[in-house]
N, C-alpha and C positions, 0 to 999 in steps of 0.2 A: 250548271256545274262546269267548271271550268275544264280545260282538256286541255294535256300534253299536248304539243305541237312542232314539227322541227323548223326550227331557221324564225324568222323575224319576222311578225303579220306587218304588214300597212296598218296606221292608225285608223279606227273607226271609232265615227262619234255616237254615242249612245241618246238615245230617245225614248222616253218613257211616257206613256201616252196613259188616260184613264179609262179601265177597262168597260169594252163593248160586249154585251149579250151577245151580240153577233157570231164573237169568235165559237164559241161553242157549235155553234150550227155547221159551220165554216170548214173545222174540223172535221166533225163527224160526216160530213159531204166527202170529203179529201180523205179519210179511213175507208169508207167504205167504196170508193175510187179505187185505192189501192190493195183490198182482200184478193178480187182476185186475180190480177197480174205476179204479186209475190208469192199467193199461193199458198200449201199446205205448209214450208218450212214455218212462215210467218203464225208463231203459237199465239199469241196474245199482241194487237196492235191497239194504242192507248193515246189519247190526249195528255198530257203531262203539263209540267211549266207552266207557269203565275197564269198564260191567258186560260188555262184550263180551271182556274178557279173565282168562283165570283166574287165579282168587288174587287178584283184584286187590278190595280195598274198596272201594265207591264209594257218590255220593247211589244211594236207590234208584228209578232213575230212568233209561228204557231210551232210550238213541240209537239213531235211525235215520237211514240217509243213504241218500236217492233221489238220482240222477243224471241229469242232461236233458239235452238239448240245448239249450236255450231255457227260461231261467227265468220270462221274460212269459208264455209260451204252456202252459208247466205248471202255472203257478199258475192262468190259469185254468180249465186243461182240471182240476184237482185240486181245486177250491175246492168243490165240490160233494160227492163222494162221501168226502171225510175230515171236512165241515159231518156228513154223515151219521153216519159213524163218530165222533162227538163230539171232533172236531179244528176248535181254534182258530187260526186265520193271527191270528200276531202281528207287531207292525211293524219286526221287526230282522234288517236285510235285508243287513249285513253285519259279516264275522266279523273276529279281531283279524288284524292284519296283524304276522307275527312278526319281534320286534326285531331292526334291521342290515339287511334288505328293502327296497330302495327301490322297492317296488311301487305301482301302480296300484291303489288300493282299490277299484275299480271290480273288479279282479280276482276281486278276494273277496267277492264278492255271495255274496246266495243266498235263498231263502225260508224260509219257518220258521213248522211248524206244534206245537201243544200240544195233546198230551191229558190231562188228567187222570183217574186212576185210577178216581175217583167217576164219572168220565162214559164208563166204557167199558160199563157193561152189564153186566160181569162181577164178582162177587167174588173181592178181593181184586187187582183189577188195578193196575200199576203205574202213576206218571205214565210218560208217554211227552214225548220230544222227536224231531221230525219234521225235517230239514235237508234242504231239495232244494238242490243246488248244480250246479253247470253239469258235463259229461262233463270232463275236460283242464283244469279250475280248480286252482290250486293248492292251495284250501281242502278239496278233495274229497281229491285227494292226501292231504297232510297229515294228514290224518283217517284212512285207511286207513293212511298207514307207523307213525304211533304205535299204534294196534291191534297189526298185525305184527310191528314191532319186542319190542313186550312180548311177544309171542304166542311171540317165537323167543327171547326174553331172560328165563326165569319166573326167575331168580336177583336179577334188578332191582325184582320187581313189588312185592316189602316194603318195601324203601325207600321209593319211591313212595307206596305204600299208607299207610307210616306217615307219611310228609310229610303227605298231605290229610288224615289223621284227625287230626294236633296242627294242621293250619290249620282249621279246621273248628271245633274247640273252641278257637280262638281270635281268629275274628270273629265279628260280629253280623247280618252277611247276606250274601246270597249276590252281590249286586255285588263285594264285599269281597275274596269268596274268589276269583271269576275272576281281578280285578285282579292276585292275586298269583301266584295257579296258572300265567297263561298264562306268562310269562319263563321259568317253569319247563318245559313241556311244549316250548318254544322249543328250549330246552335237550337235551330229549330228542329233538327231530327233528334236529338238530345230528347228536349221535349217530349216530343212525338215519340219515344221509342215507353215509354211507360205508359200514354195512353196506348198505345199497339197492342201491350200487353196486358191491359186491364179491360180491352174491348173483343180480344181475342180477333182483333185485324190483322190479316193475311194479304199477301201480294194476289192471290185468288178471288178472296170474298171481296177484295176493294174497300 
């Protein structure tokens, strides 16, 4: 999902690679790394994003999503021990607000940290993307039913998969790709929001 930003990124070129079982592991390695440096605020911390569902192609490049109570007080109580863990807080502090939504963009706050692969210590480590978002936000939501959804729908996940591999190979940076991707992903919570409610799925139950 795309996220507000101020001032003008440097181009980056996007890469969509075909999804590795790996990443799964990879993750939940790097989750359970960081329980307990961020601690009690840290209510629910999740794999998220295409690599978190199978089959699915994607950048290679792991999502993660902490959940807080208080975005102010986790970023600062977290600005320390993921500085440690070679996590950068970058300044895009909120996420796209999905088309037809007369929401509050205040709603869709969130903080946002980056690691780079070269700065984990480890070889061969992946980038990381870091999303703390408030507990009962809608952006937090959102993020877990399109996981699930895919997670309960593997007959969709080609589609999908093939849409971001011909958009991919046909921008020139990664601003580019969001812009178009998100309508799309819009789309798919659309979907997903009436299986949610015919399965009685919860940001809780997963």
């Amino acid at each position: 999902m795309m996220s507000d930003a101020p001032g003008p990124r440097p181009a980056v070129p996007v890469v969509v690679v075909a999804h590795d079982p790996a990443w799964q592991s990879q993750a939940a390695a790097l989750l359970a790394e960081l329980r307990g440096p961020l601690g009690p605020l840290a209510l629910r911390a999740e794999h998220i994003g295409s690599t978190s569902i199978p089959g699915m192609a994607a950048k290679p490049v792991l999502d993660l999503q902490v959940s807080v109570a208080d975005l102010d007080e986790a970023a600062g109580a977290f600005a320390r021990p993921l500085a440690e863990r070679g996590f950068e807080r970058l300044p895009y502090e909120r996420d796209h607000v999905p088309a037809g939504r007369d929401d509050d963009p205040a709603r869709w706050a969130k903080r946002y940290w980056r690691r780079r692969g070269a700065d984990a210590g480890q070889e061969g480590a992946l980038d990381v993307n870091l999303h703390v978002r408030r507990a009962g936000s809608p952006n937090e939501r959102l993020a877990l039913l399109f996981r699930d959804w895919f997670r309960a729908h593997p007959g969709a996940v080609p589609a999908y998969a093939r849409f971001k591999a011909v958009l991919a190979e046909s921008v020139a940076d990664l601003d580019t790709y969001a812009d178009i991707k998100d309508p799309v992903v819009d789309l798919v919570v659309e979907v997903a929001e009436p299986w949610a409610a015919s399965t009685g799925w919860t940001v809780a139950k997963g």
